[in-house]
Every structure is written in structure tokens, then in C-alpha cells.
C-alpha positions as CSV (number, residue, x, y, z in Angstrom):
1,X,-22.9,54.1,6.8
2,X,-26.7,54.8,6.2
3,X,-29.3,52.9,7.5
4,X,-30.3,51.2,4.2
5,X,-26.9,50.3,3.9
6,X,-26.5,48.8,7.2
7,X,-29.9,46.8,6.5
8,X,-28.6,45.6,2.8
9,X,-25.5,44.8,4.7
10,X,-27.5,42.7,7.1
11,X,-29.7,41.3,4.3
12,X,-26.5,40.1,2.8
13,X,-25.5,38.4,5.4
14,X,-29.0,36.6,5.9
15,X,-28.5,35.3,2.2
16,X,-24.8,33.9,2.7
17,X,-25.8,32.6,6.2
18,X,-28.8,30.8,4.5
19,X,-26.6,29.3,1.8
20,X,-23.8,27.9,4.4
21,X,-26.9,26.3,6.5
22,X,-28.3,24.7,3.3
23,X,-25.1,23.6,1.5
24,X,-22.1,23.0,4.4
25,X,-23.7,19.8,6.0
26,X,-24.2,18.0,2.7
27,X,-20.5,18.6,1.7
28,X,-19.6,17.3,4.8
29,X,-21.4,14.3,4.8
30,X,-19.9,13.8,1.5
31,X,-16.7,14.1,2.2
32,X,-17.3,11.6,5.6
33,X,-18.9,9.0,3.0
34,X,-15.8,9.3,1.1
35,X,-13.3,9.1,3.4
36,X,-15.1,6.0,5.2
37,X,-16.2,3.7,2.1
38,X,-15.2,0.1,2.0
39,X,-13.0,1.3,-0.9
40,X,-11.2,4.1,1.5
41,X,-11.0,1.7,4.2
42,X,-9.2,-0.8,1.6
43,X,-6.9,1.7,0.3
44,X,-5.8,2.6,3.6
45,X,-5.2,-0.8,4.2
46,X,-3.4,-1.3,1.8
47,X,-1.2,1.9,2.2
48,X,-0.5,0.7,5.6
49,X,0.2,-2.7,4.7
50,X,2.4,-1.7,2.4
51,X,4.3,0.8,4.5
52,X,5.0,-1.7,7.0
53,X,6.3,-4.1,4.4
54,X,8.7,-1.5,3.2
55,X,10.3,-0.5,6.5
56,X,10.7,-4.6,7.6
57,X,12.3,-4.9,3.9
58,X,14.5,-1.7,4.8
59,X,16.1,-3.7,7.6
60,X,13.8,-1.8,10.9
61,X,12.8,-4.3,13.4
62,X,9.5,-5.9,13.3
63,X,8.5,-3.7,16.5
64,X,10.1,-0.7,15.8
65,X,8.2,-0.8,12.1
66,X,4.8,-1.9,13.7
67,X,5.4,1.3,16.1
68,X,6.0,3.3,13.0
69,X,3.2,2.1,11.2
70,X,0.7,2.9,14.4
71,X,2.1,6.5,13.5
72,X,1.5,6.2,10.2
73,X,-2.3,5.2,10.8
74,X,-3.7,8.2,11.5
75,X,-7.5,8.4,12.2
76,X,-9.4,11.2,10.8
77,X,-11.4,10.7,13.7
78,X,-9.1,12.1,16.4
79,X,-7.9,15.1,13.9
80,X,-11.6,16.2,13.5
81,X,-13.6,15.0,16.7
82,X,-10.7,14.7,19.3
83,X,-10.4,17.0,22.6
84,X,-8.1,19.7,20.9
85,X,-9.4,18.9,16.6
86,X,-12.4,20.0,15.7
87,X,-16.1,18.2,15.7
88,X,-17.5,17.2,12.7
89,X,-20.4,16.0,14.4
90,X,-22.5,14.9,11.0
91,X,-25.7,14.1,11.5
92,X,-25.6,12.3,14.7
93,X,-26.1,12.5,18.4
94,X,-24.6,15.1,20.0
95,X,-23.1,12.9,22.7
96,X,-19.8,14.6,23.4
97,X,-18.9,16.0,26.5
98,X,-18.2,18.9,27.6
99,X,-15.7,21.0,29.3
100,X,-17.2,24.2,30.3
């Protein structure tokens, strides 16, 4: 590989590094707005709701159903932002802390 190749190579990669700076962060903060309307929040609710009524109709034990449910009600939160998920840290403090 040639010099001029190595610096279009380079120049390249300035371009698609630029582009993923400019774009990523508003996709994410879509995609949080999304998943965190009142509308998401109500159709989770009801999804839960529902899933819970459908195990107690099924015969499970009030307990045992509201135990399955807590399963069921999965935060995005903890998958994206937890200790071992990843941190989607949009747009807000960077208060986490760290472990090294």
C-alpha cells in the first residue's frame, strides 16, 4: 500500500467517522423517545396487564403469576445502562460510576 493510498484510506475513514458523530446520537435519541412515550409506557402496561390476567385465568397462583409478570417486565434500562448492558448514555450527565 502506497502512501496516497494509506492517506485516502485514512481520509475515508475521517468521512464515515464524521457521519457516525453527526447521525448516531440523533437515532438514538429517537429511538429512547420512542420507547419512553406516554403511548409506550401505556402499551407496556397494557401488555403486562394483560399477561398477568392470562396466567391468573390459566389457573397459576396470584403470587406465582405476579412473580412471572416481574419477569416479564423487562426494563430497557438495565439491558442498555446496567453493570454488564451497554450505556446508552443520551444526552445526559455522565454520572455513572466506574470500575477501573
Amino acid at each position: 500500500m502506497g502512501d496516497s493510498d494509506l492517506v485516502k484510506n485514512i481520509d475515508d475513514l475521517k468521512e464515515i467517522l464524521g457521519i457516525v458523530t453527526e447521525k448516531v446520537p440523533g437515532l438514538l435519541r429517537g429511538l429512547r423517545d420512542v420507547l419512553y412515550s406516554k403511548d409506550a409506557a401505556a402499551n407496556m402496561a397494557d401488555a403486562v396487564a394483560t399477561f398477568y390476567t392470562k396466567l391468573v385465568e390459566a389457573g397459576i397462583a396470584k403470587e406465582q403469576a405476579m412473580d412471572m409478570t416481574r419477569g416479564y417486565m423487562i426494563n430497557l434500562r438495565d439491558i442498555f445502562g446496567g453493570k454488564d448492558g451497554f450505556n446508552v448514555n443520551i444526552g445526559g450527565s455522565d454520572d455513572r460510576r466506574r470500575d477501573d
